[in-house]
C-alpha positions in Angstrom: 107.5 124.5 101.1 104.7 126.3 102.0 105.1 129.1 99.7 107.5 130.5 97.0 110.8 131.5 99.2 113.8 129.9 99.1 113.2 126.6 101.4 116.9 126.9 102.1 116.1 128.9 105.5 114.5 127.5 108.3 111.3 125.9 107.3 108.2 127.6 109.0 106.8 126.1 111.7 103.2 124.2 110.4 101.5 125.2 113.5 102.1 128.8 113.1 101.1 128.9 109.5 97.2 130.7 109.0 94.8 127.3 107.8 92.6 129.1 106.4 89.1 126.6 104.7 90.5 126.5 101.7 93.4 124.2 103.0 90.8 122.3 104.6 88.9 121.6 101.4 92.1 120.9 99.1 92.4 118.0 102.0 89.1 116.7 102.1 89.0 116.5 98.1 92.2 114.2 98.3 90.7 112.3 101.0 87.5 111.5 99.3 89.8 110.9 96.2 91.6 108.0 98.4 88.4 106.7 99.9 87.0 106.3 96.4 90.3 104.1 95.0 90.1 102.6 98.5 86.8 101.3 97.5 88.3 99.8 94.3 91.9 98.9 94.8 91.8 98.1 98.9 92.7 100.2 101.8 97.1 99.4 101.8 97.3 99.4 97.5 95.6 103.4 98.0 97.9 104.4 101.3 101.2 103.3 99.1 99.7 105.0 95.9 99.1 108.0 97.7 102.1 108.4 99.6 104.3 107.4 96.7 102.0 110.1 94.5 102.8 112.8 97.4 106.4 112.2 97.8 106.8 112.2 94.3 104.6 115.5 94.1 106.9 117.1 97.1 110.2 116.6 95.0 108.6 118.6 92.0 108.1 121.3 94.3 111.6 121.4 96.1 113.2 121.0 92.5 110.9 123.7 91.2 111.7 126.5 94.0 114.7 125.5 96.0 118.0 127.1 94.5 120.3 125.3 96.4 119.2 121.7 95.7 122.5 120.0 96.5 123.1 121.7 99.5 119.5 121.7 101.2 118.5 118.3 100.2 119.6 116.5 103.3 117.5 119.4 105.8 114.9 119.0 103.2 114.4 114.8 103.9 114.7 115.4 107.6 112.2 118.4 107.8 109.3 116.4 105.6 110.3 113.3 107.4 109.8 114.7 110.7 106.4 116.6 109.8 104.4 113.5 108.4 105.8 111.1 111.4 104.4 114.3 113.6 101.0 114.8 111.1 100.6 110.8 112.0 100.7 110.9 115.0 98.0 113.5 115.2 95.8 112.0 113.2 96.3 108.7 115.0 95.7 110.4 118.2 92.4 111.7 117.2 91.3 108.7 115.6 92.0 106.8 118.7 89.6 109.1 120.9 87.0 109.8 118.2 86.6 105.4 118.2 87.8 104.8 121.9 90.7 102.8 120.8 93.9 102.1 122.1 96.7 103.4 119.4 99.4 103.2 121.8 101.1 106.0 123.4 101.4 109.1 121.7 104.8 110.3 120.2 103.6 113.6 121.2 102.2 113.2 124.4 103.6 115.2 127.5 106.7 114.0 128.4 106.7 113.1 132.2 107.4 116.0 134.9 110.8 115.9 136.0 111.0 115.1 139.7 112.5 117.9 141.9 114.9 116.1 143.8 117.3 117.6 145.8 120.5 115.4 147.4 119.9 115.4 150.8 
């Protein structure tokens, strides 16, 4: 989804995709937005509204540019699925060190080192 082409290939990778400031400031505008209705309608009523308002933003786009709706729409609900658990867990990560708390263990931490051990 993060341009014009058919989403029907393999989805780019986010990390390797240019963030240029601009992307930065279209964020920050809808976080100020949510911190603003947050102030008037409580912190949980804003998260629901604004994921509800981004998934439902999200399906306008894949109907507008996918071609193949019926057959990407499964690979489609797994790849957004599996960015905003992964976006999560980023921003939980750094939230957790910015304010030195405990936000449990990272879904993206290191997994361990595989021991080298050879039967004897």
């Amino acid at each position: 989804m993060a341009d014009d082409t058919a989403s029907s290939q393999t989805p780019p990778d986010p990390e390797a995709l240019p963030l240029d400031p601009a992307f930065f400031e279209v964020v920050n505008k809808f976080v100020q937005l949510a911190n603003r209705q947050g102030g008037i309608h409580g912190l949980k009523r804003t998260s629901f509204a604004a994921l509800y308002g981004v998934a439902r933003y999200n399906a306008f786009t894949y109907v507008s540019v996918e071609p193949d709706l019926a057959g990407s729409r499964a690979g489609f609900l797994d790849y957004m699925s599996a960015l905003y658990r992964r976006m999560l867990n980023e921003h939980l990560d750094a939230l957790g060190a910015e304010r030195g708390l405990d936000v449990g263990v990272s879904e993206l931490a290191e997994p361990a080192a595989v021991q080298d051990t050879k039967p004897e």
